[in-house]
C-alpha positions in Angstrom: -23.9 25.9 -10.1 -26.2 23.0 -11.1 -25.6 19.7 -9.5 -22.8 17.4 -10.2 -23.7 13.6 -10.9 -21.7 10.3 -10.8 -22.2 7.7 -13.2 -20.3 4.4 -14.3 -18.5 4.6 -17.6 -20.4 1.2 -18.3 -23.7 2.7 -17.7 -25.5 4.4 -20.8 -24.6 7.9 -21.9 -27.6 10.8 -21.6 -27.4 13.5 -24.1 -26.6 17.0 -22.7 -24.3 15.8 -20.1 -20.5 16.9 -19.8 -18.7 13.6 -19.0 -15.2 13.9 -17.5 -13.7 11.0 -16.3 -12.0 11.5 -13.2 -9.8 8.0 -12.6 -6.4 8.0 -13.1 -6.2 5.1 -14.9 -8.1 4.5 -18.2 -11.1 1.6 -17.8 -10.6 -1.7 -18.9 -12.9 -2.8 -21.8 -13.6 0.7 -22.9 -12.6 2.4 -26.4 -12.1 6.4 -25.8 -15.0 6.5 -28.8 -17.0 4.6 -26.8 -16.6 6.5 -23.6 -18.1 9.6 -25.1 -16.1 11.8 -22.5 -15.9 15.4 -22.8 -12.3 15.8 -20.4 -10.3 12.9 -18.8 -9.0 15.2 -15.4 -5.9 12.2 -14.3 -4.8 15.4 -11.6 -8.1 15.3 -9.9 -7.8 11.7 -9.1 -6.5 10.4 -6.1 -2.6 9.6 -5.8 -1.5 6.3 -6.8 -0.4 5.8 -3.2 -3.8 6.8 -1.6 -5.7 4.6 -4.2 -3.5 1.4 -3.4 -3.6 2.1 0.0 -7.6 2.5 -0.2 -7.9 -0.7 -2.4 -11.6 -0.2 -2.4 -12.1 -1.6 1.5 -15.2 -0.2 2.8 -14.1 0.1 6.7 -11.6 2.7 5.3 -13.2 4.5 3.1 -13.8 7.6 5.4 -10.1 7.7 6.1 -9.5 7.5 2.5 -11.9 10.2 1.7 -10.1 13.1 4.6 -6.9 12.1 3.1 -7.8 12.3 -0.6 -9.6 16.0 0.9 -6.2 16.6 1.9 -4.6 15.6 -1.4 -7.3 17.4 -3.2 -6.2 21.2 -1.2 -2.5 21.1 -3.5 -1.8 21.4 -6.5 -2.3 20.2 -9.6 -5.4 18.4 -7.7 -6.1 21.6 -6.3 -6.1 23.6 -10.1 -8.2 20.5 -11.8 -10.8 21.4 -8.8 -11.2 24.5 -9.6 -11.6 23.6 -13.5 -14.3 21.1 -12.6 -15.9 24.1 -10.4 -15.9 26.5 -13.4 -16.9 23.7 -15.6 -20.3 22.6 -13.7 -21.2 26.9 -12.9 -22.9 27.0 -16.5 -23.6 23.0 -17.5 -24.6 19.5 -16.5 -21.6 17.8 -15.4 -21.2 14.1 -14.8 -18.2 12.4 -13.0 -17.7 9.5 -14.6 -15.8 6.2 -13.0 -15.2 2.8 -13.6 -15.7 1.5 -9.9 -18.1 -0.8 -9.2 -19.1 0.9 -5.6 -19.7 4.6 -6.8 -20.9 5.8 -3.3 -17.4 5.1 -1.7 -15.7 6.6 -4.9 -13.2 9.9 -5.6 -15.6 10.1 -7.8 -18.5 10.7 -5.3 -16.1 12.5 -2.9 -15.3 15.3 -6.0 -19.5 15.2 -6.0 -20.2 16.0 -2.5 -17.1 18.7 -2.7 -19.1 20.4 -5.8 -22.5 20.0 -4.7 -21.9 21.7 -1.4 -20.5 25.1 -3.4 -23.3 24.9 -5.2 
C-alpha cells in the first residue's frame, strides 16, 4: 500500500493522484469540473451528528476522532473503508477536504487509519 495524503480541495491539483473527497457535504465555491475528483465517498464521512457536535473545536478533537473510529467500524462507513483500502493498495491516493485545519480533519483521521495498514 503506498501512502495516503490529505490535501485541501482549494490547494492545486498534482497529476497522478487519485482525489476522493471524503466530506459529506459538497465545498462551497467549488464546481465538480473544478474539483478534479476521482470518487466523492459521502459514507466515509463522519455522521452529521458527530460533525456538528465536533464543530471544528480543537480541545475536542481527540474525542471526536475515537468516536468517528467508532462510527468508522459499521457499516456503510465501514464498506467505503475498505474501498478506500483497496483503492490506495495499487495507486496514489489523496483525501481531499475542504477544512481549513486538515491535521484535526476526518480527513487526516481516514489518513492515519490507512497509513498504519500500510
Amino acid at each position: 500500500m503506498r501512502e495516503v495524503g490529505v490535501v485541501r480541495i482549494y490547494d492545486e491539483v498534482t497529476a497522478g493522484e487519485y482525489r476522493v473527497l471524503v466530506d459529506r457535504v459538497w465545498p462551497r465555491g467549488v464546481s465538480k469540473e473544478a474539483a478534479h475528483l476521482d470518487l466523492w465517498l459521502k459514507d466515509v464521512a463522519p455522521s452529521t451528528e458527530l460533525r456538528r457536535w465536533y464543530g471544528h473545536d480543537p480541545e475536542r478533537y481527540e474525542e471526536f476522532r475515537r468516536r468517528y473510529e467508532a462510527e468508522l467500524a459499521d457499516p456503510p462507513a465501514a464498506d467505503a473503508l475498505r474501498r478506500l483500502k483497496e483503492l490506495a493498495a495499487d495507486r496514489r491516493v489523496v483525501l481531499v477536504t475542504a477544512t481549513k485545519d486538515v491535521p484535526r480533519s476526518n480527513a487526516a483521521v481516514l489518513a492515519s487509519l490507512l497509513n498504519l495498514t500500510a
